[in-house]
Phi, psi and omega in degrees: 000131194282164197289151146202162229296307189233139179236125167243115213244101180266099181285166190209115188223102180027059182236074204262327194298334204230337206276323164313298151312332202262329175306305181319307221273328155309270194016288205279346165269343237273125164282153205296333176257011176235162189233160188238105198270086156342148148225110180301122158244086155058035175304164169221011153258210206249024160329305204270318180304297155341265149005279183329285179340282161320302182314279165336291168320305175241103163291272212320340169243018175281337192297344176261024181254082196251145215236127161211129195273144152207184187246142224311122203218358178089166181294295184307318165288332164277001193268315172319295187294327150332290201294336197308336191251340197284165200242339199255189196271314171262153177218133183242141192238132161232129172298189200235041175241344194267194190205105163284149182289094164352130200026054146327283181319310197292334172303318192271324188302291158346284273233297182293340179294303194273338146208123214271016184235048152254154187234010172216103177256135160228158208217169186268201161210193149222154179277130189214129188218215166247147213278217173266340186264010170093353168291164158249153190240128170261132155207163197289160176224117160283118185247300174307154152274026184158182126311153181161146169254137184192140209244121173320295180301358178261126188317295189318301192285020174296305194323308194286322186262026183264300175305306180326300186315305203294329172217040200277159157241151203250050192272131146243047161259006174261023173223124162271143160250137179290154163308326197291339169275006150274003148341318174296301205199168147210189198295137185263115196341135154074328183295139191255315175267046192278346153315295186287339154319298194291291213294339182281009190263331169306281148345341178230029144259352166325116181285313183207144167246150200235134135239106148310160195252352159332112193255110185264342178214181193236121159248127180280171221219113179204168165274351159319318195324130177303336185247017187284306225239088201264169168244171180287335172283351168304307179286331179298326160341286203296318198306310163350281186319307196295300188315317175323291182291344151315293189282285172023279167255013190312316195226045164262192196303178178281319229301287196289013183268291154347275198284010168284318186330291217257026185257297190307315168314297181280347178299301199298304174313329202251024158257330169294318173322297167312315209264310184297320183277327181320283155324356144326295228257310189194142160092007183050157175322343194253352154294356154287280172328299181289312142347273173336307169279336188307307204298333193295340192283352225233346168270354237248289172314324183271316185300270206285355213300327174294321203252027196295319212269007141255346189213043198290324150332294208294304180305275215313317166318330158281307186287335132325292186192121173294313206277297131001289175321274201320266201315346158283292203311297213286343196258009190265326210270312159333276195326309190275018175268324096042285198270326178285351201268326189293326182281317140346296182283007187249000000 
């Protein structure tokens, strides 16, 4: 059986509105060495007839469009029994609301022909929905901070992936991966950010990482969205994350103590972030506010409580103002773009 090359793995869930188009748009590129795995998560609507539908539509790609039913288990188990099922060397994640972009494949197949030992391509996009006047509206989504080649495990390459760690966004479908790093670990069950769990623990078991300036996929803008509407488990989530990431790098060199910094960091933004529409939504500004401290208490205790006599700058600049913290994070993420950029130009 000949090898193949890229498995792009659609979990599916009562999305009958979107998954035909998202389906379509893998179809109509698929290469003859690449596979499309579905995944049913327990649809009840007319998803899998869509599926079909599409399936149909390209006989010459239906044997390689291949369905597999489970029963509804979340986004992270379905994304798992994908890859747990998929054949290839590479696994591509697309949710099944989103759309590849015309040369896809060929992008990454380029990227592996030339250097066959990277195990992570991450690529932009655009973002895309309907305005308020019934248009669609488009703008580009930087998901990377840049082009770069970059090998983790090399002392020299701390700097690049340090900037990565500080302004990667951490969707993963915007990225291929070799299979062989979900080997490590895979998504973790019920987790609403599981993305932002996973992929930096990845990145640093990663042999090479790529990021190109190609925009590969169209990702949509809906109020469907995980991070449209947050709740109090939005936060208890990211607290997920922090705790994690705690432990994790808790007791390697300071270099990975540096990128735990800035994983706990972007967790902690994107609970404020969350914490602002919540107040939105109920409780007001002082129901915010009391937010604030809670999370500043509750990284304070998990982040630094091992580590103050490393991060003593840090506790106190947190035990002051959280909001304080974040703005330390962003102008220490400045300096070192900054300092790499003067060592360059050097």
């Amino acid at each position: 059986m000949p090898s193949v090359f890229i498995s792009v793995i659609i979990p599916i869930h009562n999305v009958a509105s979107t998954v035909a188009e998202c389906l379509t748009s893998a179809a109509t590129q698929l290469p003859d060495d690449c596979e499309i795995v579905c995944v049913d998560d327990g649809s009840t609507d007319d998803s899998m007839k869509r599926v079909e539908q599409v399936r149909q539509a390209f006989p010459d790609a239906a044997a390689r469009i291949r369905v597999v039913h489970q029963e509804n288990q979340g986004l992270s188990v379905a994304r798992n029994t994908g890859i747990a099922l998929a054949s290839a060397d590479f696994i591509g994640l697309l949710d099944s609301d989103d759309v590849l972009r015309p040369g896809y494949f060929a992008h990454i197949r380029d990227i592996v022909d030339s250097k066959p030992d990277v195990e992570i391509i991450c690529f932009n996009a655009d973002r895309f929905g309907v305005g308020k006047d019934g248009e669609v509206v488009r703008q580009p989504l930087h998901v990377h901070p840049g082009a770069a080649d970059f090998f983790p495990s090399r002392p020299q390459d701390f700097d690049t992936i340090a900037i990565n760690f500080a302004r990667c966004r951490w969707f993963s479908w915007a990225r291929v991966y070799a299979r062989r790093l979900f080997s490590l670990r895979g998504f973790s069950p019920g987790l609403k950010y599981q993305d932002m769990e996973l992929l930096p623990e990845l990145y640093l078991h990663a042999r090479r990482v790529v990021n190109i300036d190609a925009r590969l996929v169209d990702y949509r803008i809906h109020e469907a969205s995980v991070t449209s509407r947050p709740n109090q488990s939005t936060l208890e989530n990211l607290d997920v994350i922090i705790d994690y990431y705690s432990h994790t790098l808790a007791d390697v060199s300071p270099k990975l103590n540096e990128l735990r910094h800035f994983v706990v960091v972007s967790a902690l933004e994107s609970a404020f972030h969350a914490g602002k529409r919540m107040a939105g939504i109920s409780g007001g500004r002082q129901a915010f506010r009391s937010r604030q401290r809670e999370i500043g208490r509750s990284v304070l205790a998990r982040f630094m409580g091992r580590h103050l006599d490393k991060y003593s700058s840090d506790s106190v600049i947190l035990q002051l103002s959280p909001v304080l913290f974040l703005a330390v994070g962003r102008l220490r993420r400045f300096r070192r773009e900054k300092r790499r950029a003067a060592c360059s130009a050097g």
